[in-house]
C-alpha positions as CSV (number, residue, x, y, z in Angstrom):
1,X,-1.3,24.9,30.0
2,X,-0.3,22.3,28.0
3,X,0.4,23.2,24.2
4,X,-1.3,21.5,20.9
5,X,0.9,20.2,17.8
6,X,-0.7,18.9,14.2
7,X,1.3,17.0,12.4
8,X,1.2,16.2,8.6
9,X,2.8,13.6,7.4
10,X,2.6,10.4,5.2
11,X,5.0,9.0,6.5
12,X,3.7,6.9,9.4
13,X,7.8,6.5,10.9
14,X,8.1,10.2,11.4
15,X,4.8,10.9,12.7
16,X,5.3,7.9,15.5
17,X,9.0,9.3,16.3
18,X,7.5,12.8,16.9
19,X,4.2,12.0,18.6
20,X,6.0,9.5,21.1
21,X,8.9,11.7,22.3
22,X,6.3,14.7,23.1
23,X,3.9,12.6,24.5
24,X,6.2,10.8,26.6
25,X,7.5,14.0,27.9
26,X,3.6,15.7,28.0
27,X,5.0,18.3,26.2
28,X,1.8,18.7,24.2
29,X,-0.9,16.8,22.7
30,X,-0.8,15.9,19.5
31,X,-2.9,14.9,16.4
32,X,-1.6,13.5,13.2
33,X,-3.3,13.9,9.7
34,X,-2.0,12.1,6.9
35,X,-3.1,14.5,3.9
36,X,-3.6,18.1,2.9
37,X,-7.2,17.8,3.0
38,X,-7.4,16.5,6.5
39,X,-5.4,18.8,8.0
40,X,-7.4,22.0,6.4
41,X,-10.2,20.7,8.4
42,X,-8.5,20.0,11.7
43,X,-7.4,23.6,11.4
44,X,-10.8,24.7,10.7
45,X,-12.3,22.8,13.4
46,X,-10.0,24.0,16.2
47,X,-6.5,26.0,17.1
48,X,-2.8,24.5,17.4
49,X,0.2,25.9,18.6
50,X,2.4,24.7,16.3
51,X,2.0,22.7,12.7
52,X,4.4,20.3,12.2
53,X,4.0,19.4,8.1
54,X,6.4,16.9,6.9
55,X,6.6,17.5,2.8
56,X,5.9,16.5,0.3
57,X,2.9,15.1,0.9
58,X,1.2,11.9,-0.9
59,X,-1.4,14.5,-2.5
60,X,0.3,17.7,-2.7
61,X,3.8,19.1,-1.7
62,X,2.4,20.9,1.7
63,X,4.1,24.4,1.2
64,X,0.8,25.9,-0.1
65,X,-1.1,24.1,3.4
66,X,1.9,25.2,5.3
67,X,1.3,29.0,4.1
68,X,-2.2,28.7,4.4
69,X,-2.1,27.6,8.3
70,X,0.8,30.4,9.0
71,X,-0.8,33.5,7.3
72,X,-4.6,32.8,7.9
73,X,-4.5,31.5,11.3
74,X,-1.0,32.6,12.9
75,X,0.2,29.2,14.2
76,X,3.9,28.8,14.4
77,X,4.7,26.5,11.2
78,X,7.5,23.8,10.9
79,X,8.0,22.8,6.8
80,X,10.5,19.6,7.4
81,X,11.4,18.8,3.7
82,X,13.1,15.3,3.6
């Protein structure tokens, strides 16, 4: 079974350095979202193992979307802060 990773970023080199080394190894599949906004939906619309946000974000800082995804839908949450 192959695991499901969302990652949050605005930061297009991050998200590409993260999504290739997974994908290349079919660790998991991933999906990438590049606000707040648009990952509340993907998590409303279907489940993923792990959230990978990468804060702050270019409309909010992503701690509040980060404790929204771990406590309402316990999904493992990764809060990189560069």
């Amino acid at each position: 079974m192959q695991h499901s990773l969302l990652i949050v970023s605005g930061q297009e080199k991050f998200e590409t350095l993260v999504k290739n080394s997974l994908e290349e190894k079919k660790m998991m599949s991933v999906e990438t979202r590049h606000s707040a906004a648009s990952a509340r939906r993907a998590l409303l619309e279907r489940y993923f193992d792990l959230v990978l946000i990468n804060a702050p974000l270019p409309d909010e800082n992503g701690v509040a979307l980060a404790l929204d995804a771990a406590e309402n839908r316990q999904m493992a949450v990764l809060l990189a802060v560069p």
